[in-house]
Every structure is written in structure tokens, then in C-alpha cells.
C-alpha positions as CSV (number, residue, x, y, z in Angstrom):
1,X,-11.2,22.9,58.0
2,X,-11.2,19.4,59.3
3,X,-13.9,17.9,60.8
4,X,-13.1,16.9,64.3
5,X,-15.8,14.0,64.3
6,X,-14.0,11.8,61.5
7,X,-12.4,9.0,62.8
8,X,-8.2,8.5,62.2
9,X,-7.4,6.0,59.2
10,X,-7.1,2.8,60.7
11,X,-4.7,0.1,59.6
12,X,-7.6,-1.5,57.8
13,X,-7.8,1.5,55.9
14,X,-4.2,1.0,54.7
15,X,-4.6,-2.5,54.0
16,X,-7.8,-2.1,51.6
17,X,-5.9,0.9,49.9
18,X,-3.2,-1.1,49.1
19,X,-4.5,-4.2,47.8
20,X,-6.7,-2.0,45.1
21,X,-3.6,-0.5,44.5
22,X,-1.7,-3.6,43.9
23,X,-5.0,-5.4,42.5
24,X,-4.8,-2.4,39.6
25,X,-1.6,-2.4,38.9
26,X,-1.8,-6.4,38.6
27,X,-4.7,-6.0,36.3
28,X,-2.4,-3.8,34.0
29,X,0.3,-5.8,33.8
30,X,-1.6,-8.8,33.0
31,X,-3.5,-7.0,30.2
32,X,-0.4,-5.6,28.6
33,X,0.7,-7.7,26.7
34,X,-2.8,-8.8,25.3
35,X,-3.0,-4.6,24.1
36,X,0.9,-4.8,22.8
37,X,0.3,-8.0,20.9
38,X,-2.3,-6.3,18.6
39,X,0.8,-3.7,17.3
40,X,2.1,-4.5,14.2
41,X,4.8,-6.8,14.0
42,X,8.5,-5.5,13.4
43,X,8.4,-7.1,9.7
44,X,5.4,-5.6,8.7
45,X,7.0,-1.9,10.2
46,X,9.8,-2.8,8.2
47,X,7.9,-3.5,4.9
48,X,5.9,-0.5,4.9
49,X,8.4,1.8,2.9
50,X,11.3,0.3,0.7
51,X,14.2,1.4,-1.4
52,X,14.5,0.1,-5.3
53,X,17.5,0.8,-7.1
54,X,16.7,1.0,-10.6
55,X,19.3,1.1,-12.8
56,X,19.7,-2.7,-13.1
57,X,16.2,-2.5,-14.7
58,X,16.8,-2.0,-18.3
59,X,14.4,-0.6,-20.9
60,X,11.5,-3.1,-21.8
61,X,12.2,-4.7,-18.6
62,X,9.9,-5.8,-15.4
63,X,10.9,-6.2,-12.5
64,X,8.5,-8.0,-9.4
65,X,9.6,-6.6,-5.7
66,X,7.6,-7.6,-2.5
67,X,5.8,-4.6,-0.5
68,X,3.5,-5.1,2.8
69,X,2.7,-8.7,1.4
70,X,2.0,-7.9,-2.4
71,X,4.0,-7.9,-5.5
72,X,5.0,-4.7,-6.2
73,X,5.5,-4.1,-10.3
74,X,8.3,-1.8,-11.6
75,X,8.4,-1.3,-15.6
76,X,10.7,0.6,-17.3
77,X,8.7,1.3,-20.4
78,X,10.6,1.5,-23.6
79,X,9.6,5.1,-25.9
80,X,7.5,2.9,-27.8
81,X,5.0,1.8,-24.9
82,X,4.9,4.7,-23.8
83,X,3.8,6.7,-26.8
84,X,0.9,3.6,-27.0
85,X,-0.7,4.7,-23.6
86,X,-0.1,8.5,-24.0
87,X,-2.5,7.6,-27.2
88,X,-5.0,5.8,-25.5
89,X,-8.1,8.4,-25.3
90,X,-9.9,8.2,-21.8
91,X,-13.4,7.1,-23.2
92,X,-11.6,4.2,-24.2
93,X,-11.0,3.3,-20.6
94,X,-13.1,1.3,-18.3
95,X,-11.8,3.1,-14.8
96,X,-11.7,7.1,-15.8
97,X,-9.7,7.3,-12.3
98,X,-6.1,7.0,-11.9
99,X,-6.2,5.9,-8.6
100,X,-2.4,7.2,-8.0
101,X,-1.8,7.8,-4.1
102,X,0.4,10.6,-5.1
103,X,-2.6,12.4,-6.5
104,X,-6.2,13.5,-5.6
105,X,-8.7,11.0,-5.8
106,X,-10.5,12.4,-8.7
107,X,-7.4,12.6,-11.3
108,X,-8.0,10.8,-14.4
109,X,-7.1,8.3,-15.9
110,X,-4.2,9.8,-18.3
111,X,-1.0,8.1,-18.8
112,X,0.9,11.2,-17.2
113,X,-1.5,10.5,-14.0
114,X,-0.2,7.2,-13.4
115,X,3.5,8.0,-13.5
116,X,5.8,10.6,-12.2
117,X,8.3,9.6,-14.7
118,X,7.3,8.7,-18.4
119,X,9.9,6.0,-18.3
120,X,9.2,3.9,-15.0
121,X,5.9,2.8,-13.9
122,X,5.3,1.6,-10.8
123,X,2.2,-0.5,-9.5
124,X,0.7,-2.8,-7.0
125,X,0.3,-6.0,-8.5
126,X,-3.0,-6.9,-7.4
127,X,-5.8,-7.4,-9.6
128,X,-8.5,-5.7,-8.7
129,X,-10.9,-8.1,-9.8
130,X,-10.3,-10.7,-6.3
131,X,-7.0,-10.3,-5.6
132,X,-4.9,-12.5,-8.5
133,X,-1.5,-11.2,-9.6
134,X,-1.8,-10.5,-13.2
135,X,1.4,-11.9,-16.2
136,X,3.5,-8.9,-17.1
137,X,3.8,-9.0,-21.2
138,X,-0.1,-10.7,-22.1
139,X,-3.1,-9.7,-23.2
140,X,-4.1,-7.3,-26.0
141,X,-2.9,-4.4,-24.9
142,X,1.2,-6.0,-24.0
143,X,0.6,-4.9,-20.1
144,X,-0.9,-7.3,-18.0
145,X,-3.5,-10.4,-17.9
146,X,-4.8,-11.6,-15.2
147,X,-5.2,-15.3,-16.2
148,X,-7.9,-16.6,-13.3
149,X,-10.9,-14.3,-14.7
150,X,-9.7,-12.5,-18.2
151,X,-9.0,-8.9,-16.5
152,X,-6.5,-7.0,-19.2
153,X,-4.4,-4.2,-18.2
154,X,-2.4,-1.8,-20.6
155,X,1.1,-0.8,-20.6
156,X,0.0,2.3,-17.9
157,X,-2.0,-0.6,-15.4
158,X,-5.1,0.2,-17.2
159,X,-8.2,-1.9,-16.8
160,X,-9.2,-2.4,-20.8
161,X,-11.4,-5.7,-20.4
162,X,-12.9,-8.2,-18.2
163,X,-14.5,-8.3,-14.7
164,X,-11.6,-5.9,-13.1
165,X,-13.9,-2.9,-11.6
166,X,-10.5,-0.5,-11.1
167,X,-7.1,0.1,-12.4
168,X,-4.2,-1.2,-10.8
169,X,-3.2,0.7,-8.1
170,X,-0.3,3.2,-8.2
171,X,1.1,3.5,-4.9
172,X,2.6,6.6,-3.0
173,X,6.3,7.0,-3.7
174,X,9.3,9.4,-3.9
175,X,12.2,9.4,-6.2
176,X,15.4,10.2,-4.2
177,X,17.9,10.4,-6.9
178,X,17.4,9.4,-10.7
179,X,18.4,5.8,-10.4
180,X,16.7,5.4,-6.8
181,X,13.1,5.5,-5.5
182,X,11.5,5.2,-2.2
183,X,7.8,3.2,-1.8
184,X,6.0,3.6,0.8
């Protein structure tokens, strides 16, 4: 029940409800676009997954794509290379892990746990190291060298030598057909 004692709204009342109303809805639109501008940008949405078409990449061959601001490595590994790095025995490997985003975190090291195909290898192009992009085709071990520091990588993204703590990274990805594959 109402009380009978309270006193009607006044037009003051009106006036003060109002301007907080307005003053709140000001304060929101002012501090929109201050939130909105911390969303990624519509390039960087678009770089987060991207198609590769493979079969102009022949056997042997390396080819350097960009993805979300890093070279992205794709090697189609000839027979030869990749009998090489099926040999390679894991005690022989500084980083046991395989640090594959398509797998757990603890998978190791094996040349089958950084590829989903035998043939194509695909990796971030980072060295892990600080940050250098490492020379496709160098080092002792005809993968990668990463010229600033001495890091060597084999033909699976391997670290074998030098300051590199971790492998190259292998990121998550999807074939979609058997000349196409989706990163990303």
C-alpha cells in the first residue's frame, strides 16, 4: 500500500531523473569507441586462418607465406629428407617436445608428431631463440639456420644446436582436400 504522507513527484524530480539519464547515456557513448578501438582490427581477423594451395609447391621445394605477422614455412619434403628425420633418435634432440598445436602438449618429438602428412611440413618461421626467421636449406642438418645466433633446425623444424630453447612451432591446421590446407 502507498503511503499517503509521500509527497507527489515534482517537476524537479523529472528534471534530475532525466539529466542522469541523459548524463549516462552520454558517458557511454563517449566511452565507446575508446572499448571498440581495443578489438582487433579487420586485417588481423582476416589473417588468423588462411588457405594454401599446394600443388605449385614441388618436391624439395619451400615455400614462405605470411600468417598473423610471421612467415609461415611450407616444405614439401622430398622421400629422402624425410627418411633423414624419421632416423633421427629423440636423445639426439635438444627439445623432446613437438610442440604441434594439433597435438597434446606432451607429444614428442618424433618426425610423425610434427606432421600430419610425411610429405609436407608446415611451420612457424620464428626462431625460437629471439624471434629471427631462420634460411631454409643451411646448417648441418639441410633444414634451417638461423644466422643472427647459430640456432640449427633439421628437415622436421628440429632444434639440433645453438641457443634455440624449443623447436619450431607447428601450428594448428586442417587439410581440406589433398592439394589444399587450411592454417589457422
Amino acid at each position: 500500500m502507498a503511503d499517503a504522507t509521500a509527497p507527489e513527484p515534482t517537476r524537479r524530480d523529472f528534471i534530475y531523473i532525466a539529466t542522469g539519464a541523459a548524463g549516462a547515456v552520454g558517458v557511454g557513448l563517449a566511452a565507446w569507441p575508446l572499448i571498440d578501438q581495443m578489438n582487433p582490427t579487420g586485417a588481423v581477423l582476416a589473417m588468423s586462418s588462411i588457405e594454401i594451395y599446394l600443388s605449385p609447391i614441388r618436391p624439395g621445394q619451400q615455400v614462405v607465406f605470411t600468417w598473423r605477422s610471421h612467415p609461415l614455412f611450407v616444405r614439401r619434403r622430398t622421400p629422402k629428407e624425410i627418411e633423414e628425420s624419421q632416423a633421427v633418435p629423440l636423445s639426439a634432440l635438444l627439445d623432446p617436445l613437438a610442440r604441434n598445436a594439433n597435438l597434446p602438449e606432451d607429444a614428442p618429438a618424433t618426425d610423425h608428431n610434427r606432421e600430419t602428412k610425411a610429405e609436407w611440413l608446415i611451420l612457424v618461421g620464428v626462431c625460437t631463440h629471439l624471434g629471427c626467421t631462420p634460411t631454409a636449406f643451411e646448417g648441418n642438418y639441410n633444414g634451417w639456420l638461423c644466422h643472427c645466433h647459430g640456432s640449427q633446425y633439421d628437415v622436421a623444424g628440429r632444434v639440433r644446436r645453438g641457443p634455440a630453447p624449443r623447436n619450431l612451432d607447428v601450428p594448428k591446421y586442417v587439410f581440406l582436400s589433398d592439394t589444399r590446407v587450411k592454417v589457422g
